[in-house]
N, C-alpha and C positions, 0 to 999 in steps of 0.2 A: 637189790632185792634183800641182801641178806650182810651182814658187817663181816662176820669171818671167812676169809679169803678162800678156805679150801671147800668149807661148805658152798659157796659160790659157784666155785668148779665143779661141785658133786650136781650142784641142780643144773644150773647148763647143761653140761653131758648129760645127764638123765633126761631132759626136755628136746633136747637134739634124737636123741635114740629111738622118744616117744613115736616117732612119725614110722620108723620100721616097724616097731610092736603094731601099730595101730594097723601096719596093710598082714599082719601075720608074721614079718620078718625077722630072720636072728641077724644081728648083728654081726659080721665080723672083719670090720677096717674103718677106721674114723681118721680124721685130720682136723690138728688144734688151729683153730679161725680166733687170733685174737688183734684186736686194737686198743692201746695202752699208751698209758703220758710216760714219758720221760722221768719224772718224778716220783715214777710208784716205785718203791722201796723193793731190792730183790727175794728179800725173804715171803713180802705178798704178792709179787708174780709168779714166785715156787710153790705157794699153798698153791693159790690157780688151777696150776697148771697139775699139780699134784692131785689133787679132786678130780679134775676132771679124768685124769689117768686112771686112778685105781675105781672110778665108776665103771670105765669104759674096761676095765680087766672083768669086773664083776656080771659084765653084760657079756662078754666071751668074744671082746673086738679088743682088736691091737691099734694105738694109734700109732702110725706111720710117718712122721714130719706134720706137717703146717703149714701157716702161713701167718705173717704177723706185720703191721704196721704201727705207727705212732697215732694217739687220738687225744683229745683231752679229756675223753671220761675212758673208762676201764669197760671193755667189751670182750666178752669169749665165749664161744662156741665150740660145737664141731662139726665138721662133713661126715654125716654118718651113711658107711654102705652095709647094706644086709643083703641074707639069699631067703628066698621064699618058693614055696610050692605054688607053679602057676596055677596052677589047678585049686589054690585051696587060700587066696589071695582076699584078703578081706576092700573093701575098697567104701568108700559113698554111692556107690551105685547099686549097693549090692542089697538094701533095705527092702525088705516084704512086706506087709501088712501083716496085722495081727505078729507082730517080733516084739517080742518084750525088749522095751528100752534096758538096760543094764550101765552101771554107771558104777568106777572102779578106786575114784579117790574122791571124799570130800571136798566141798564147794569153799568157797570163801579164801582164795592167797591172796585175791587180787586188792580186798580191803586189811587182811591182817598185813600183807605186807607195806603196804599205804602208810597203817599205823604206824609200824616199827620207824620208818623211813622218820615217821614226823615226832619219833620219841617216844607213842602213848600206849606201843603193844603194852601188855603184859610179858615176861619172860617165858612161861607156859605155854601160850600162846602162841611166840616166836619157834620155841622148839615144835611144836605138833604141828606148825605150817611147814618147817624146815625137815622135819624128819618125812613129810607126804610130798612133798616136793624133790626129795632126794631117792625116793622109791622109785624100783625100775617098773614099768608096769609089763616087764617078763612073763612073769607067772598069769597073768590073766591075760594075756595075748598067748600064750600057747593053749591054754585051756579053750579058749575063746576057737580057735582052728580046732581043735580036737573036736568040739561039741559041733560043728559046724555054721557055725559066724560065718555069716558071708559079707554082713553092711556093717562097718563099721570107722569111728573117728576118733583121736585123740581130742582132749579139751583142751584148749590153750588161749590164746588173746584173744576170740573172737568169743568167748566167754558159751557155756551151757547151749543158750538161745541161738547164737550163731553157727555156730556147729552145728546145732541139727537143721537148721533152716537150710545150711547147706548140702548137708546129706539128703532131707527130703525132698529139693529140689532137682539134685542127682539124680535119685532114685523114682522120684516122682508119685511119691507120694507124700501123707501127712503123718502128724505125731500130735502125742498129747501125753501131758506128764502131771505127776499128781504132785504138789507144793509140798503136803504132807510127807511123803516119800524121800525127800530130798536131802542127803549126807552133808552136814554141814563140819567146820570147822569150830572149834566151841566160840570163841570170841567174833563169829564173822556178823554175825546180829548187830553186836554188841557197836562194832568200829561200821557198820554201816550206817547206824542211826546215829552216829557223831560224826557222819558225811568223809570216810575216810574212803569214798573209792578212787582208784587209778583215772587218770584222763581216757585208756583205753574203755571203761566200762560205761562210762557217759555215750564215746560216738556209738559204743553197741548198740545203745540202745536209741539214740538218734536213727541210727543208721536202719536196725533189725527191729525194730519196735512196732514200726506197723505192720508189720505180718504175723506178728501172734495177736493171739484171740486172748484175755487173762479173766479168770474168773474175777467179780465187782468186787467179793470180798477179799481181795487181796492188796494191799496199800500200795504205796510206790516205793518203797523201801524192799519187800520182798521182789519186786517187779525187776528192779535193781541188780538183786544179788544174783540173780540170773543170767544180767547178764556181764555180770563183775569177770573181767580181764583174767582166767587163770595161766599161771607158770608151771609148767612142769605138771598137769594134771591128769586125770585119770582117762582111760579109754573109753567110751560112747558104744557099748553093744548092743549088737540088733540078733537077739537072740529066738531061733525058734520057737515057736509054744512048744513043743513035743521035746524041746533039748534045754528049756529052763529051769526045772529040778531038780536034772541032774547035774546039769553045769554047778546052778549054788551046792547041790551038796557037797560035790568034788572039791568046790574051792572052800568052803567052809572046813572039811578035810586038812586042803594044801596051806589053811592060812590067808589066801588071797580076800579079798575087801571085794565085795559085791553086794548094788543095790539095785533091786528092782524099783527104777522112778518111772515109768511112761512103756506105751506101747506104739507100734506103727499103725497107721488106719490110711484109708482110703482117699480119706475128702480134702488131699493137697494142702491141709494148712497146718499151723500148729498153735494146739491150744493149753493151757495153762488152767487144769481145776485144782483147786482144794486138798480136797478129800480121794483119797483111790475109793473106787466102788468097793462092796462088799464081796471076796473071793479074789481081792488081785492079789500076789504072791508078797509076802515079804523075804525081809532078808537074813539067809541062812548061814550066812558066811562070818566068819570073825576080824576083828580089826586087823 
């Protein structure tokens, strides 16, 4: 994903952790999951390891031992455990109608990282995918239980589109998201139209393609990036109409990254327009 070793470590543990934030959970007990060659130098299985540690301090978990084999590519994770309020559990099932979609980190790792992989990122670029990729999505997972979120997902491999087709099919309802709306990465346009996406972002959309509906004017490039593979990405909220104001103002406040892209509806499917109608909220929160 990323060349330097400790950053490496920081977005694994931050993408491992994601799946606790995502049901409402704090963190507190992880175990280092790594498989590694023989040949990887000790001072870059110590960043690794070291990244992933002091991520896992900044989330308020201790890691406890591991588990470690030999592989010939470089693999680490972690076993992450949280506690949560059963009462107050965010989950995929948990999506209503009429809930504003809310969306917590910019789109696009899965083609900047692609790039970097094949030499052609930008430096710039490399860092604002690495520094969203290394962000805990803490703060808007507690926010998100405060205002009361009840439906909600992390975004990760199965890219944007995936994620909610699986939510909505939990939940049993439909969604529709406005293209316009959409937090992007700056360069993620840019590396999609020089065809830099991940193999995971093709099967998405092999796979998830025919159950969205996508507005005609939208190419197949943007069609794509939707469903572009992300790492370590932002949270998927299903926020009430009556608690979406005050959510973004809060987080606009706290600092946290909040974008109103989509809402929940009725009619089981999910559709992809343009434009947000005139009156849908935007976004009040800062980078």
């Amino acid at each position: 994903m990323v060349d330097d070793p400790y950053d490496y470590g920081v977005i694994a543990a931050a993408n491992a952790l994601s799946d606790l934030y995502a049901m409402g959970a704090r963190p507190f007990l992880a175990l280092n999951i790594a498989a590694l060659p023989t040949d990887l130098p000790a001072d870059v299985v110590s960043e690794i390891f070291r990244g992933g540690a002091e991520k896992a301090k900044e989330a308020g978990a201790v890691i406890a031992g591991g588990h470690s084999i030999q592989d010939r590519e470089p693999k680490y994770g972690l076993v992450a455990l949280g506690m949560a309020d059963p009462t107050k559990l965010m989950t995929k099932r948990g999506a209503r109608a009429d809930d504003f979609l809310v969306l917590t980190k910019p789109l696009g790792t899965g083609v900047t990282t692609t790039a970097l992989r094949a030499g052609k990122a930008l430096p710039e670029d490399i860092r604002e995918a690495t520094e969203w990729m290394g962000k805990l999505n803490d703060g808007a997972s507690r926010l998100a239980v405060l205002f009361g979120v009840r439906g909600a997902t992390d975004v990760s491999g199965f890219g944007l589109l995936g994620h909610t087709i699986e939510l909505a099919e939990a939940s049993g309802v439909g969604a529709e998201y406005f293209f316009e709306a959409m937090p992007w990465l700056s360069g993620a346009r840019r590396y999609a139209e020089s065809g830099f996406f991940p193999g995971g972002s093709s099967d998405n959309g092999r796979y998830f393609g025919a159950k969205v509906g996508f507005d005609l004017s939208l190419d197949e490039i943007s069609r794509m990036l939707l469903f572009d593979a992300q790492t370590s990405g932002g949270l998927l909220l299903c926020l009430p109409p009556g608690s979406l104001n005050g959510f973004l103002r809060e987080a606009a406040r706290k600092g946290v990254a909040a974008w109103p892209v989509g809402r929940i509806s009725l009619q089981k499917d999910v559709k992809v327009h343009r434009m947000a109608p005139d009156g849908f909220p935007g976004r009040l929160a800062g980078e």
